[in-house]
N, C-alpha and C positions, 0 to 999 in steps of 0.2 A: 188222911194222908195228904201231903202239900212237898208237889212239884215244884222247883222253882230253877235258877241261877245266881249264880254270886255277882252280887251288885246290885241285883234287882231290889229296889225297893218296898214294892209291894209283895214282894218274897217274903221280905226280912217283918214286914206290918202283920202279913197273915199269920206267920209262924209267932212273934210274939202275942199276937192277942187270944192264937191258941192258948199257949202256955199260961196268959193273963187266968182266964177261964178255967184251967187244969184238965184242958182235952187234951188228950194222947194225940198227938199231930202229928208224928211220923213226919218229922222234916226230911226232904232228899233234896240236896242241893247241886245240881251241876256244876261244872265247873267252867264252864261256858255257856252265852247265850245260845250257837249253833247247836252242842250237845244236847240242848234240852228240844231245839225244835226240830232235832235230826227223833229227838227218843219219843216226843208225841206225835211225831209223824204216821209211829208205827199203821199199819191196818188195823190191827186189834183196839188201839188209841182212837184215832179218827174216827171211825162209827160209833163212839162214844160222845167226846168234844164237840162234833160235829165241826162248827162257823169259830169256837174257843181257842182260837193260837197263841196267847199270850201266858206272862207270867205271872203270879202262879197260876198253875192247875190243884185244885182240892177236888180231892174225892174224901166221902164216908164209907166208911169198913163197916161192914155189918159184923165180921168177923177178923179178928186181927189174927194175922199169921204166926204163928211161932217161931217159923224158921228166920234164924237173925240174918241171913242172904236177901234176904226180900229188901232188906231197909239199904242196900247199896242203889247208887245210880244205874249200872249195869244190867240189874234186873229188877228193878225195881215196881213196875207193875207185869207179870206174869199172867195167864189162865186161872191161880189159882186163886191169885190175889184180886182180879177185875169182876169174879163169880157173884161174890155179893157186893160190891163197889156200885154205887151211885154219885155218880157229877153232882157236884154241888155246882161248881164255875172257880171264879177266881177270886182275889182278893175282897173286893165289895160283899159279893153271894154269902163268904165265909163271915163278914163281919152283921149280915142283914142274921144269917140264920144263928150267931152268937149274940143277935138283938145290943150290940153296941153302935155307938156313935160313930159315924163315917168321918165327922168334923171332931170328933172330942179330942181337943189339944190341949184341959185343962179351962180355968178360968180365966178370961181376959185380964192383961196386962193393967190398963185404963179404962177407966168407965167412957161412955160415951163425950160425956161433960167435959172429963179432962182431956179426950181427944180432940174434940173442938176447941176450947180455951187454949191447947198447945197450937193449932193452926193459926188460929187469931193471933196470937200475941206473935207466929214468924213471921206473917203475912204484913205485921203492922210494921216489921221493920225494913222494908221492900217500897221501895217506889213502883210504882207502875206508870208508862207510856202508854200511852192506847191508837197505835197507827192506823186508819182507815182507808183501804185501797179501793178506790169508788171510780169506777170505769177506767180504770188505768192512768189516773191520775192521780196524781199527790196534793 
């Protein structure tokens, strides 16, 4: 299950590398930042998360609910639904325990080579001054 708000980045990262993977992820999206940190506020929340305020919140279901109420924002973790729920944390936590890349943004654009041969060849068309401010003289 993945708490999150609309906007959130690391919302929008968790949920799809679930899906990547083919976990049931239980997305719940608020619809505001406040709303999400009014809902993990709760007491029942907090002695969970402990020091964890941020977005998202992932939890693991030992058991997934039937009841389709549960997957709204409004009730969305419940007594019945937190029974077998273990914290995982947040975005990183979800991506360490789906053993994916934190950095995987595909394959570099340019090899190292061509990223330095592109600076050399700006640089060469650049004059350079080189001012030397030596005890407040010029």
């Amino acid at each position: 299950m993945i708490l999150g708000y609309a906007g959130c980045g690391y919302y929008d990262r968790a949920v799809k590398a679930a899906n990547e993977v083919g976990a049931e992820c239980w997305p719940t999206k608020f619809a505001t930042r406040e709303q999400f940190i009014k809902h993990i506020s709760k007491p029942e929340l907090k002695a969970i998360l402990r020091a964890h305020k941020s977005s998202p919140v992932v939890f693991e279901l030992a058991v997934v609910p039937s009841r389709p109420a549960a997957r709204t924002s409004q009730n969305v973790l419940d007594a019945d639904t937190l029974s077998d729920a273990a914290f995982i944390g947040g975005c990183d936590d979800l991506l360490k325990r789906l053993k994916l890349s934190l950095l995987d943004n595909g394959p570099p654009s340019r090899t190292p080579t061509e990223v330095f041969k592109y600076f050399e060849r700006m640089q060469s068309s650049y004059t350079f001054v080189l001012y030397v401010l030596w005890r407040g003289a010029w």
